[in-house]
C-alpha positions as a LaTeX table, in Angstrom:
\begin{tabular}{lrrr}
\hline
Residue & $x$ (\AA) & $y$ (\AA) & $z$ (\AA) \\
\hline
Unk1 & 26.98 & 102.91 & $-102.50$ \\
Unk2 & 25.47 & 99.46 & $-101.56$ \\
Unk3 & 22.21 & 100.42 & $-102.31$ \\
Unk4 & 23.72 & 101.70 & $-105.97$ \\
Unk5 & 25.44 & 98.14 & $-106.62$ \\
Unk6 & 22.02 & 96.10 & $-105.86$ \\
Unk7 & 19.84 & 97.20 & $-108.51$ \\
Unk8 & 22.99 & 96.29 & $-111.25$ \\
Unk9 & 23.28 & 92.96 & $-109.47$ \\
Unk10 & 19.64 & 92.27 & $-110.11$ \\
Unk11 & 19.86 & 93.51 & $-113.89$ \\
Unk12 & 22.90 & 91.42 & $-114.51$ \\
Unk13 & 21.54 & 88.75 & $-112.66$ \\
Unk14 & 18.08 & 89.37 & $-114.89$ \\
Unk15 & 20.42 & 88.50 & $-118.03$ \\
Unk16 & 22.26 & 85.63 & $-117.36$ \\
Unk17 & 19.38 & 83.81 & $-116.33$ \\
Unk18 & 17.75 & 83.61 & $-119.93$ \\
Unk19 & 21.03 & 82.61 & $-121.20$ \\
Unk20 & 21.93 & 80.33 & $-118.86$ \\
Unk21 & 18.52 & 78.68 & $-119.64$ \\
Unk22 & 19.28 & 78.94 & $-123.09$ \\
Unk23 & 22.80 & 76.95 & $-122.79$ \\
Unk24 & 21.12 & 74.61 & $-120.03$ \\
Unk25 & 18.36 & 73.71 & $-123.06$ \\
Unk26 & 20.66 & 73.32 & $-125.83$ \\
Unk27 & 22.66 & 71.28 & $-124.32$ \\
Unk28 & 19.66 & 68.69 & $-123.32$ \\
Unk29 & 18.68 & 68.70 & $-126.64$ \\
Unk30 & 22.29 & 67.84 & $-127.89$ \\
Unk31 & 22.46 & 65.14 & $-125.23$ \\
Unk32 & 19.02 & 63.91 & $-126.69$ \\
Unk33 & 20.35 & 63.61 & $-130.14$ \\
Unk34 & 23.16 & 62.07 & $-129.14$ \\
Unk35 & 21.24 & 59.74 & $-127.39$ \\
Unk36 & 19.20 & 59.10 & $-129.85$ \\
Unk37 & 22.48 & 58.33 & $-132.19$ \\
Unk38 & 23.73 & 55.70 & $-130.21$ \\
Unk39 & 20.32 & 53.73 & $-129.58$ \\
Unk40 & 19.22 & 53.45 & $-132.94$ \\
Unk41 & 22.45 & 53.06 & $-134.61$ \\
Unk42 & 22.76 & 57.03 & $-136.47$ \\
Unk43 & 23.21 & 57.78 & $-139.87$ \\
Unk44 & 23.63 & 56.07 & $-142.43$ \\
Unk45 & 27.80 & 55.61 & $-143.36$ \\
Unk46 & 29.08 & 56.24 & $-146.72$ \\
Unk47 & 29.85 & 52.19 & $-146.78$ \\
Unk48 & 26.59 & 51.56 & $-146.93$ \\
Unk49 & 24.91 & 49.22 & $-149.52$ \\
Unk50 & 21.97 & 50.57 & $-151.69$ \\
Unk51 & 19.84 & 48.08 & $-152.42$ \\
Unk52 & 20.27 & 46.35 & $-155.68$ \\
Unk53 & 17.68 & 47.94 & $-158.45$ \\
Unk54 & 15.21 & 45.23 & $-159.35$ \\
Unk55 & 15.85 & 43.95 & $-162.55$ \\
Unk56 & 14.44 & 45.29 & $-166.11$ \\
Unk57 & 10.85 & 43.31 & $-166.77$ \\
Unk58 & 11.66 & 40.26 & $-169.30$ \\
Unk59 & 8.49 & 40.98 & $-171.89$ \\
Unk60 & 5.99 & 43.20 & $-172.53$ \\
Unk61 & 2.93 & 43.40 & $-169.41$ \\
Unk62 & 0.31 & 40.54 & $-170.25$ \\
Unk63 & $-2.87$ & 40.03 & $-168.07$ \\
Unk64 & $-4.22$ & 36.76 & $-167.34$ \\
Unk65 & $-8.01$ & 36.48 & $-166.72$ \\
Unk66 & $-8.44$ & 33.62 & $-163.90$ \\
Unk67 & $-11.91$ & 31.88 & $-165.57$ \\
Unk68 & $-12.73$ & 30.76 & $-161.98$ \\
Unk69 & $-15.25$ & 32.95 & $-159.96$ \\
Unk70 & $-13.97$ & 32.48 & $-156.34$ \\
Unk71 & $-16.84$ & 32.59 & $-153.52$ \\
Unk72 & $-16.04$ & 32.07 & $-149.94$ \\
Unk73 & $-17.94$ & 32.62 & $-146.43$ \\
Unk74 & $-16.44$ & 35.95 & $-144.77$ \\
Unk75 & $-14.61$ & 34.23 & $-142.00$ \\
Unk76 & $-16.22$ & 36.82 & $-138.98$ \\
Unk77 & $-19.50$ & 36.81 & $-140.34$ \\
Unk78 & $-22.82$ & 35.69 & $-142.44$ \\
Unk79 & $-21.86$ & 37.23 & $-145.16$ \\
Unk80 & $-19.89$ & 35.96 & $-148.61$ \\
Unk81 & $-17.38$ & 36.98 & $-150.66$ \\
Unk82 & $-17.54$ & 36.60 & $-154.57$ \\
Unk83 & $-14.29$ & 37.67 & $-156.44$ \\
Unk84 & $-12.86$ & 37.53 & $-160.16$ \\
Unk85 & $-9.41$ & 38.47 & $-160.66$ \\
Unk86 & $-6.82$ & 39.33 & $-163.41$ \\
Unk87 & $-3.06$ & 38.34 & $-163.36$ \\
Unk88 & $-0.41$ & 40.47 & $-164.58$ \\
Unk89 & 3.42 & 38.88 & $-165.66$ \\
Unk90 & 5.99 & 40.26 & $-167.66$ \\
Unk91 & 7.26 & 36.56 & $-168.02$ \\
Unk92 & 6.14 & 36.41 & $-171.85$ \\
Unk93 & 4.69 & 33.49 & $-172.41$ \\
Unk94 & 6.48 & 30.73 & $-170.33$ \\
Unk95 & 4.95 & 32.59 & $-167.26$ \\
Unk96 & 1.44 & 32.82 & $-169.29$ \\
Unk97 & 1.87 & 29.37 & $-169.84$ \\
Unk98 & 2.66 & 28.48 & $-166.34$ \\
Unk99 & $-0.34$ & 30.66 & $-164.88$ \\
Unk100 & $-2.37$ & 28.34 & $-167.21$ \\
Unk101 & $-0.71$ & 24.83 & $-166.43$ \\
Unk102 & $-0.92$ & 25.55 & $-162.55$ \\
Unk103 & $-4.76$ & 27.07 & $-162.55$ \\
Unk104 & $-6.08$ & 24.32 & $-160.58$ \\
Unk105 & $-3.30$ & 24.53 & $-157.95$ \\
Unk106 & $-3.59$ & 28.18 & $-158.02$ \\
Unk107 & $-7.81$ & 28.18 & $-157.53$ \\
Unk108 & $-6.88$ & 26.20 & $-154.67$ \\
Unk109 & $-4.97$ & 28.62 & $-152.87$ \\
Unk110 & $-6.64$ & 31.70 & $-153.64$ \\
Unk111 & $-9.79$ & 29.65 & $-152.16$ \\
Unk112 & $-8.12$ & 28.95 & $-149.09$ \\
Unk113 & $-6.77$ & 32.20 & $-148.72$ \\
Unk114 & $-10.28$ & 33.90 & $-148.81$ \\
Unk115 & $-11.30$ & 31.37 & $-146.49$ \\
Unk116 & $-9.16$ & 33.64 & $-143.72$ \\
Unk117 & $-11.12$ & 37.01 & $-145.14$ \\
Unk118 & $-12.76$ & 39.22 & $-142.78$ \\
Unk119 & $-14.78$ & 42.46 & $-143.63$ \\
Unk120 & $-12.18$ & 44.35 & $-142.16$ \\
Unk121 & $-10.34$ & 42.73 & $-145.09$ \\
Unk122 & $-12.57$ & 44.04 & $-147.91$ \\
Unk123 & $-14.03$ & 47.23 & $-145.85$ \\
Unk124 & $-12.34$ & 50.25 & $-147.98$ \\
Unk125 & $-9.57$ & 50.41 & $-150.86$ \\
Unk126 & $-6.55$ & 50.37 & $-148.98$ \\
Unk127 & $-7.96$ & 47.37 & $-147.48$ \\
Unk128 & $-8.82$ & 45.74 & $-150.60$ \\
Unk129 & $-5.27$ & 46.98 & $-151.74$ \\
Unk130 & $-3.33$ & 44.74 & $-149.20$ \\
Unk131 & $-5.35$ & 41.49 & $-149.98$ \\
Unk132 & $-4.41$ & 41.87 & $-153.48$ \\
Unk133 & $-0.73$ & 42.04 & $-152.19$ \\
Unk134 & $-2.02$ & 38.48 & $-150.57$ \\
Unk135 & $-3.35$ & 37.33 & $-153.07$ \\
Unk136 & 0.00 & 38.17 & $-155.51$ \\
Unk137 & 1.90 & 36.09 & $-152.96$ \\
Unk138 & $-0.39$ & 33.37 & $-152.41$ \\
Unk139 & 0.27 & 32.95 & $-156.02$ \\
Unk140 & 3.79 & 33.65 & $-156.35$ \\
Unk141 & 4.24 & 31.06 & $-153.55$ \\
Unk142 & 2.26 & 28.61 & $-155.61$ \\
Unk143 & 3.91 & 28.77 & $-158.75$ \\
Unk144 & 7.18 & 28.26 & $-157.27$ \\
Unk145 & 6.26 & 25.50 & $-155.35$ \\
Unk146 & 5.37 & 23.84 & $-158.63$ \\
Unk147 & 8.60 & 24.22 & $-159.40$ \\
Unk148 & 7.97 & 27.88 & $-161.52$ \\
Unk149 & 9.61 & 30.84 & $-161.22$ \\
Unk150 & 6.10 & 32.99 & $-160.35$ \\
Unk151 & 6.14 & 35.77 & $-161.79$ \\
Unk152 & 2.83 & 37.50 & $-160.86$ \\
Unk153 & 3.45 & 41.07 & $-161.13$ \\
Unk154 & $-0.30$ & 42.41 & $-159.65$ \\
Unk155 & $-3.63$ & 40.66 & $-158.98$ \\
Unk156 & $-6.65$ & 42.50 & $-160.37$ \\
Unk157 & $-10.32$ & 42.20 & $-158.84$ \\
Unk158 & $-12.14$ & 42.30 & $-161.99$ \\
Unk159 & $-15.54$ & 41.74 & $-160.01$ \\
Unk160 & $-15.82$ & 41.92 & $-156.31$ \\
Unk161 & $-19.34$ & 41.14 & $-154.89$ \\
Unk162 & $-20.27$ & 41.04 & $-151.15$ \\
Unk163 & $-23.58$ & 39.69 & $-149.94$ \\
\hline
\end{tabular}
């Protein structure tokens, strides 16, 4: 009888071990997420604040050539830089106006800005992408600290020239 009861031990046995495994995984995984929970703070509560929508554009879209052509050394190499750019505003035509008044002050920045420009900086359109995003700021920044409200909704290259 013994030798009957072994082989049903080892099948049993052979059973429980995938489920035990199973449990034993499951509830790492559990502890993981709960982990996980705690360390970076969970899910967002019901209490939460969306974030405000961004207001409704004043005016219709104008663009605002910039008559300067802006040419600057590429700061990591031989090489230049020659831009033209477009401004965009929905400011109507205080901001137009303001884009205009402020063109010397706003040359000024965008010059020392491409100053900092590396190839990297210019080397594919993404790249090109997020110096536009400078650029927007760089001007942004300057019209405000004319005492403007900025305004700048994009910066367009309308000629971009490396040499």
């Amino acid at each position: 009888m013994a030798d009957a009861e072994k082989p049903k031990k080892k099948k049993m046995l052979g059973a429980i071990v995938p489920v035990l495994a199973f449990v034993a995984g499951a509830g790492a995984g559990g502890a993981g997420a709960g982990i996980a929970i705690v360390q970076f703070g969970g899910a967002p509560t019901s209490h939460a604040k969306a974030p405000p929508p961004e207001p409704a554009p004043a005016g219709p879209l104008e663009y605002v050539p910039v008559d300067n052509a802006f040419t600057s050394n590429l700061a990591d190499s031989g090489r230049y830089l020659q831009v033209k750019v477009s401004l965009s505003t929905f400011g109507g035509p205080d901001a137009v106006a303001a884009i205009g008044k402020h063109q010397p002050a706003i040359v000024s920045a965008v010059l020392a800005t491409l100053g900092e420009v590396r190839e990297a900086d210019i080397e594919n359109a993404k790249a090109k992408d997020a110096l536009r995003d400078r650029l927007k700021v760089v001007v942004n920044n300057t019209l405000k600290s004319k005492g403007e409200p900025g305004g700048v909704e994009e910066v367009f290259f309308t000629s971009l020239v490396v040499q």
